[in-house]
Jmol script that loads the backbone (N, CA, C; Angstrom):
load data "model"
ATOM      1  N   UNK A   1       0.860  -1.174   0.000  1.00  0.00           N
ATOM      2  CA  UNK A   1       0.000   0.000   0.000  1.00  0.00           C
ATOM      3  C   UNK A   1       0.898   1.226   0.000  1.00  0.00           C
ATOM      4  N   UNK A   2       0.539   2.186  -0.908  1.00  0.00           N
ATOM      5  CA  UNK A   2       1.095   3.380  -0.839  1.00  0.00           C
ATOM      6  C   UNK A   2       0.560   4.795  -0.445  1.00  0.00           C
ATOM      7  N   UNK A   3       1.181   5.406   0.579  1.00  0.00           N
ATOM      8  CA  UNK A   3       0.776   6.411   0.952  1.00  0.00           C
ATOM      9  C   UNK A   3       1.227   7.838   0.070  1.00  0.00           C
ATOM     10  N   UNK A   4       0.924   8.774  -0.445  1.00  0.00           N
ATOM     11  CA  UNK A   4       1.480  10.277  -0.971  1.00  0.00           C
ATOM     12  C   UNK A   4       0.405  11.162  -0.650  1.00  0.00           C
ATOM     13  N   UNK A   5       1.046  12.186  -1.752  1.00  0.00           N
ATOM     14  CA  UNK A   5       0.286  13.458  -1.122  1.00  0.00           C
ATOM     15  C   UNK A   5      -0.878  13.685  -1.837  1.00  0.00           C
ATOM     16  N   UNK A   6      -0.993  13.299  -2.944  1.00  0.00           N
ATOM     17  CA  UNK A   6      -1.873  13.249  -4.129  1.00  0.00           C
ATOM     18  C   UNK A   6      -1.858  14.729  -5.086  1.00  0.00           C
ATOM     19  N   UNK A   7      -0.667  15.049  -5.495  1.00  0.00           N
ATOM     20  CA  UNK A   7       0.112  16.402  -5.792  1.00  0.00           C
ATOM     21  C   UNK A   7      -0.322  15.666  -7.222  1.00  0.00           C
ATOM     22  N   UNK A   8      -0.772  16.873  -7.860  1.00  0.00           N
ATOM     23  CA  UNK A   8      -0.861  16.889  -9.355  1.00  0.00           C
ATOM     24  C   UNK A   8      -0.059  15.572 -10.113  1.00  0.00           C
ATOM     25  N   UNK A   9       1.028  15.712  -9.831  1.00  0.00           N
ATOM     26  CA  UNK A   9       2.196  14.862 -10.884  1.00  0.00           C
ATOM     27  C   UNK A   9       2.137  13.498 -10.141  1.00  0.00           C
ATOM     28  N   UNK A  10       1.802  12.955  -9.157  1.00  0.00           N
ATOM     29  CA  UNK A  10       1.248  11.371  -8.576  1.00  0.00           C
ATOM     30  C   UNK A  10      -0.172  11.115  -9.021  1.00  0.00           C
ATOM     31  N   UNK A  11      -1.354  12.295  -9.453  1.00  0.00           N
ATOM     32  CA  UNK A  11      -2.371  11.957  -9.787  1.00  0.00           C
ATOM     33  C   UNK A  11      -2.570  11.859 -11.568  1.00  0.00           C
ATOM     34  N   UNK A  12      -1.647  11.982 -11.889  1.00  0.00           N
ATOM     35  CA  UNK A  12      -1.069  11.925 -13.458  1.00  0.00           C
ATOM     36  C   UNK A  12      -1.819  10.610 -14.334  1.00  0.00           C
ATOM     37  N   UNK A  13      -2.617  10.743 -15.158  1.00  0.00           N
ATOM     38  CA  UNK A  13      -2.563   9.612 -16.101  1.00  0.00           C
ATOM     39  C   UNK A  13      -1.363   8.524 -15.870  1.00  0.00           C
ATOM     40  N   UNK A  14      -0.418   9.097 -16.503  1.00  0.00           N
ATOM     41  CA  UNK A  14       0.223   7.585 -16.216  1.00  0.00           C
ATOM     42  C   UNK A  14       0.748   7.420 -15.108  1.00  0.00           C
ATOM     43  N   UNK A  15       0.888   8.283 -13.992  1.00  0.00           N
ATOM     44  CA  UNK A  15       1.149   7.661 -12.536  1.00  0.00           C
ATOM     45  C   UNK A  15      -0.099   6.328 -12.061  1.00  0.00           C
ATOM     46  N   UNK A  16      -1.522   6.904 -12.306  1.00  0.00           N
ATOM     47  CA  UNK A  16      -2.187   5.945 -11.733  1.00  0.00           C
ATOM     48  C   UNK A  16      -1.860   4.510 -12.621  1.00  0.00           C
ATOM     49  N   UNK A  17      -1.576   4.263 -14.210  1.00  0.00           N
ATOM     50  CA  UNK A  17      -1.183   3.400 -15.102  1.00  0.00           C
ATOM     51  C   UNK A  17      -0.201   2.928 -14.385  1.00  0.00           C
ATOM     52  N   UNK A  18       0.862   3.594 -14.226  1.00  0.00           N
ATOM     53  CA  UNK A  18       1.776   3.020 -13.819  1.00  0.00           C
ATOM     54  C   UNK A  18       1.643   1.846 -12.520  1.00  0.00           C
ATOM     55  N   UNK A  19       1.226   2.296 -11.290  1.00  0.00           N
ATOM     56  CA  UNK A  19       0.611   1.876 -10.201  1.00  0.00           C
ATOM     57  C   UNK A  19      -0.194   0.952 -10.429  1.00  0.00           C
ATOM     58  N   UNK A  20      -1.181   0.946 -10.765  1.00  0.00           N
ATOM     59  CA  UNK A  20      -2.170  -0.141 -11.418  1.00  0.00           C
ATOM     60  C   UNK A  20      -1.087  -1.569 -11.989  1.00  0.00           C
ATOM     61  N   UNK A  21      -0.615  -0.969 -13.075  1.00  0.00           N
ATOM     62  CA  UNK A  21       0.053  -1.873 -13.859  1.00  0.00           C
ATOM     63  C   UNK A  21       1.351  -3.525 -13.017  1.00  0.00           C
ATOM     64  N   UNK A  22       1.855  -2.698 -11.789  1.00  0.00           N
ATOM     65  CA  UNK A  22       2.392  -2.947 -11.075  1.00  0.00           C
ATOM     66  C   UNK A  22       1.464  -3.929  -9.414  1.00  0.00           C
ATOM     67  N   UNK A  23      -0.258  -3.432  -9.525  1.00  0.00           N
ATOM     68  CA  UNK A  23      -0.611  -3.785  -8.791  1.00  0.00           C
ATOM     69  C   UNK A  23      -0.392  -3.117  -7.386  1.00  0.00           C
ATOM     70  N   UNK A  24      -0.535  -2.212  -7.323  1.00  0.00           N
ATOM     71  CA  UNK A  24       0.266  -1.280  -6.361  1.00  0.00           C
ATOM     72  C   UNK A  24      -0.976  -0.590  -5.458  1.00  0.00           C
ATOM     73  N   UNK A  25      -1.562  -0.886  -3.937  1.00  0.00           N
ATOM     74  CA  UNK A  25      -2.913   0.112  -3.702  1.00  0.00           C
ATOM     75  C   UNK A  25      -2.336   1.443  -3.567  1.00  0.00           C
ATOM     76  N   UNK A  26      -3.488   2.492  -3.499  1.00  0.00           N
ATOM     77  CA  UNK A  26      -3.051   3.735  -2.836  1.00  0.00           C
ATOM     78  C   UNK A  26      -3.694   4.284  -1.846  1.00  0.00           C
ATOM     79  N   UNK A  27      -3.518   4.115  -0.939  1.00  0.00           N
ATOM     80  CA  UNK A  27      -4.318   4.758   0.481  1.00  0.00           C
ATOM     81  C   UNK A  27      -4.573   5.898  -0.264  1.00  0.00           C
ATOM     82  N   UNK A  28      -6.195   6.056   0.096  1.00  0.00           N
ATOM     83  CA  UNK A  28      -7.315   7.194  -0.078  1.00  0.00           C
ATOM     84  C   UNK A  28      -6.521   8.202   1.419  1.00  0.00           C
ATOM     85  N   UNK A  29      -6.436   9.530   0.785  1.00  0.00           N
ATOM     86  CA  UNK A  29      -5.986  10.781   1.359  1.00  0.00           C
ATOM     87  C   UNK A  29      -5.954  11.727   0.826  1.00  0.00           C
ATOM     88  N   UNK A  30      -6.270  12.795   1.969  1.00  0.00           N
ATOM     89  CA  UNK A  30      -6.505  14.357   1.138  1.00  0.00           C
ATOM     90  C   UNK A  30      -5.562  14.778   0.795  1.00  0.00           C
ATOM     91  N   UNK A  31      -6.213  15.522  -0.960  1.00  0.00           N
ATOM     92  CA  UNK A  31      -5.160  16.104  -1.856  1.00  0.00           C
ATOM     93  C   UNK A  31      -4.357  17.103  -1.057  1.00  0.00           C
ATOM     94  N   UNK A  32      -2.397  17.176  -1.369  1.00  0.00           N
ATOM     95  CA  UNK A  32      -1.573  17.788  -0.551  1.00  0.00           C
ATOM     96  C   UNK A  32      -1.770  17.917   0.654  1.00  0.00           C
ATOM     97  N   UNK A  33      -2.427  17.754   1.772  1.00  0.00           N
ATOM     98  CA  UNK A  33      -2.259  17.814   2.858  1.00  0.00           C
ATOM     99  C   UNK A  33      -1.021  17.464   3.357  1.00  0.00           C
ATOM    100  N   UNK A  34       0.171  18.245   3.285  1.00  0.00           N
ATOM    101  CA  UNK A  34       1.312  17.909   3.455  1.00  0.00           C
ATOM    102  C   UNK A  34       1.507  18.046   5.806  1.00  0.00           C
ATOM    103  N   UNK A  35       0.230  18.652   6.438  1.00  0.00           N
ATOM    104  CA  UNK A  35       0.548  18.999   7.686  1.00  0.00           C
ATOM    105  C   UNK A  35       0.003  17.639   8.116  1.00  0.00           C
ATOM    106  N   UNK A  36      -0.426  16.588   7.470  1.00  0.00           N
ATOM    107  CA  UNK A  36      -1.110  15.407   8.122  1.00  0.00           C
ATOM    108  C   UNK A  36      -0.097  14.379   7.575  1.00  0.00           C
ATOM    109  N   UNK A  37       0.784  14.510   6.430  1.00  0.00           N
ATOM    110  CA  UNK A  37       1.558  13.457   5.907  1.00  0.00           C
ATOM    111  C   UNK A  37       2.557  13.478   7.089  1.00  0.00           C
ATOM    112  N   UNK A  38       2.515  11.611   7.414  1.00  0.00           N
ATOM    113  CA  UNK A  38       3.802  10.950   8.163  1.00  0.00           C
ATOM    114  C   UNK A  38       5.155  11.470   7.579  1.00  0.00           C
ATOM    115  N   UNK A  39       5.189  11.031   6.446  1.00  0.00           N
ATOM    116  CA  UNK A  39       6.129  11.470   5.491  1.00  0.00           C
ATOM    117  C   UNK A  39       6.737  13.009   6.032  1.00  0.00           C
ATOM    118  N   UNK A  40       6.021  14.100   6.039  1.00  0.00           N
ATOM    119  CA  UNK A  40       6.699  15.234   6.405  1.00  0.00           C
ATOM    120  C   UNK A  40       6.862  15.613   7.765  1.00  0.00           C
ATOM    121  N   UNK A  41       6.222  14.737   8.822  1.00  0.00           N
ATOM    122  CA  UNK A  41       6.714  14.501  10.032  1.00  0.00           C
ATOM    123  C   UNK A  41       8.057  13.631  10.173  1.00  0.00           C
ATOM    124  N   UNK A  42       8.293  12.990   9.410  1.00  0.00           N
ATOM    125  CA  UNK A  42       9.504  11.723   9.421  1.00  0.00           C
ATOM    126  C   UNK A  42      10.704  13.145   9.035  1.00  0.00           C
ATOM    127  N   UNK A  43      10.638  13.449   7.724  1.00  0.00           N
ATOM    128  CA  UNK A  43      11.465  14.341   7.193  1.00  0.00           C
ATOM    129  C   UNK A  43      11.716  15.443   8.393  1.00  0.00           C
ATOM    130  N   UNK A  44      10.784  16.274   9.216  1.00  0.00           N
ATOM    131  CA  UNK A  44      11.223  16.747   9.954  1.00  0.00           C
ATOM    132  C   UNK A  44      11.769  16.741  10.553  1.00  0.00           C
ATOM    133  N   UNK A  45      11.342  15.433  11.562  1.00  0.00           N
ATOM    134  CA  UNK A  45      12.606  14.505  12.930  1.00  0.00           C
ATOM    135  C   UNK A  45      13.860  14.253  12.439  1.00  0.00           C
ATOM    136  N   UNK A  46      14.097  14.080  11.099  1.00  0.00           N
ATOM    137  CA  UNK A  46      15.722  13.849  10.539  1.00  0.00           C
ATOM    138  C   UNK A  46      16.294  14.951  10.667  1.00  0.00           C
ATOM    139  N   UNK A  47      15.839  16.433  10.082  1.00  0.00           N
ATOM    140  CA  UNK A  47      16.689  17.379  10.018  1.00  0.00           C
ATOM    141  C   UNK A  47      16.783  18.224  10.836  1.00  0.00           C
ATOM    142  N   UNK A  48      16.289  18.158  12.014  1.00  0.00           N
ATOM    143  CA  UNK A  48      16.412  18.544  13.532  1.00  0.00           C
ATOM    144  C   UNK A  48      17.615  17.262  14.189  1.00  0.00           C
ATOM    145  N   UNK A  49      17.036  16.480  13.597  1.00  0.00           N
ATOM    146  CA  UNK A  49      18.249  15.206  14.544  1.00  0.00           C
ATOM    147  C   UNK A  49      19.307  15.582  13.805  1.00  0.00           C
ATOM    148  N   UNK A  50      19.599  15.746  12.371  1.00  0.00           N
ATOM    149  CA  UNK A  50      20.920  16.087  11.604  1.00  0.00           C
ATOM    150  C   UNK A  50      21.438  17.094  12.269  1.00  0.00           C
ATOM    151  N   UNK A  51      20.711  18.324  12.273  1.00  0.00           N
ATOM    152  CA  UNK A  51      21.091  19.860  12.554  1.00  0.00           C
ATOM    153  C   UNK A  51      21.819  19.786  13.465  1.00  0.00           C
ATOM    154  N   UNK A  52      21.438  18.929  14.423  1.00  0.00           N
ATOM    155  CA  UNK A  52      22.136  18.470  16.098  1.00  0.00           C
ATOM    156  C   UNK A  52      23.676  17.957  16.030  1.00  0.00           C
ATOM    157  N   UNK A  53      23.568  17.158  14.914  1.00  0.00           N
ATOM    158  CA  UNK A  53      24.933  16.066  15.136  1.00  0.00           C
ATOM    159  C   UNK A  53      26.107  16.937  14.304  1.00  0.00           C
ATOM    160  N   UNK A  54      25.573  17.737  13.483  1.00  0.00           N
ATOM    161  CA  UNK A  54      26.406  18.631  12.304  1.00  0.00           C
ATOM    162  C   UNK A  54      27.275  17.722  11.912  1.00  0.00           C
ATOM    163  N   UNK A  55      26.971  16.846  10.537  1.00  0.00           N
ATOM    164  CA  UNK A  55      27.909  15.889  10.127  1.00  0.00           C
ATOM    165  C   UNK A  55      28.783  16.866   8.822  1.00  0.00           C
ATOM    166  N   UNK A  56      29.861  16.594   9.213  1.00  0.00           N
ATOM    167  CA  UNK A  56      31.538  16.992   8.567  1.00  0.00           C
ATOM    168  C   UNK A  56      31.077  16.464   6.975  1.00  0.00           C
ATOM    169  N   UNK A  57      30.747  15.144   6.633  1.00  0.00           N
ATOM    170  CA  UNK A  57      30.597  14.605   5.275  1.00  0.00           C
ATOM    171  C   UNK A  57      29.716  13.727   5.254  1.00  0.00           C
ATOM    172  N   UNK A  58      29.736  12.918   4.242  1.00  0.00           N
ATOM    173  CA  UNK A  58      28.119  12.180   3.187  1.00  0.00           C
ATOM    174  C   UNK A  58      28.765  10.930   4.393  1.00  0.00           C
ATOM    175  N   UNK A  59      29.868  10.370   5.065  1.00  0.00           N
ATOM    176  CA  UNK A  59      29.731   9.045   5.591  1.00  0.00           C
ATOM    177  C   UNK A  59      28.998   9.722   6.887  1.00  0.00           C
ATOM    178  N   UNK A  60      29.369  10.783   7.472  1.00  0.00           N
ATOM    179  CA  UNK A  60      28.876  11.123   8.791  1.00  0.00           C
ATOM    180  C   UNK A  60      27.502  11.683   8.553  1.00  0.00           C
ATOM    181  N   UNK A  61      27.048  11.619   7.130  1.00  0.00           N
ATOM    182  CA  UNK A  61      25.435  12.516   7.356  1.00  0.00           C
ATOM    183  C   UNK A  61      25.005  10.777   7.010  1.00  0.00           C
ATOM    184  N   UNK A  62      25.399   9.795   6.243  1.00  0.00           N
ATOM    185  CA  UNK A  62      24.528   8.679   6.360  1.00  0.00           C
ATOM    186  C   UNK A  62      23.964   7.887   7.686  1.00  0.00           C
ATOM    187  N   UNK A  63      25.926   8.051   8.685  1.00  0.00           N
ATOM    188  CA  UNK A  63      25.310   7.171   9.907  1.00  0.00           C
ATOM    189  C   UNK A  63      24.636   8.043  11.154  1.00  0.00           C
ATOM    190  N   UNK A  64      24.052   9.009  10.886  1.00  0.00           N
ATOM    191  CA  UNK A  64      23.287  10.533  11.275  1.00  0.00           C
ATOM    192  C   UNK A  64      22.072  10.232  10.941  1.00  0.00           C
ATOM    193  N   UNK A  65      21.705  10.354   9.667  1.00  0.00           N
ATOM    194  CA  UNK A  65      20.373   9.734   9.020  1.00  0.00           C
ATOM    195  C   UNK A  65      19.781   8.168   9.635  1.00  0.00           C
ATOM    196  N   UNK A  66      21.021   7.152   9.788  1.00  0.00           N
ATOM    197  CA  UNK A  66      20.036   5.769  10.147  1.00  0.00           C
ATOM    198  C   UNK A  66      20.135   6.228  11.199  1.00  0.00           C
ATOM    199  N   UNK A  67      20.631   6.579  12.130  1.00  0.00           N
ATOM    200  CA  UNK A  67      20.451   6.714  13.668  1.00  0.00           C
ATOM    201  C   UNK A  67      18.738   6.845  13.996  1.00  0.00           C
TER     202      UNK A  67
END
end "model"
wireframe off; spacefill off
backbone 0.3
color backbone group
């Protein structure tokens, strides 16, 4: 099951083709509501947790990110 925002370019002709084609559900959710998406709560908690650790480079922002 897939969750998004339902932003113009995911509600696309061939996005839903695509999806379909693949067998893919899509959780029913309101268009852009980006203040209710997990998704932009998740993204938040990373770059407050990043901001914190201030990683030097891409190995110290990866093991920053899985943390």
């Amino acid at each position: 099951m897939l969750q998004q925002e339902n932003a113009p370019c995911h509600t696309s002709r061939a996005s839903r083709t695509w999806l379909q084609a693949l067998s893919i559900q899509v959780l029913k959710w309101p268009a852009q509501s980006l203040d209710v998406s997990p998704t932009e709560n998740l993204w938040w908690i990373i770059k407050r947790f990043v901001s914190k650790h201030k990683p030097k480079n891409l190995e110290e922002l990866k093991v920053v990110v899985q943390e």
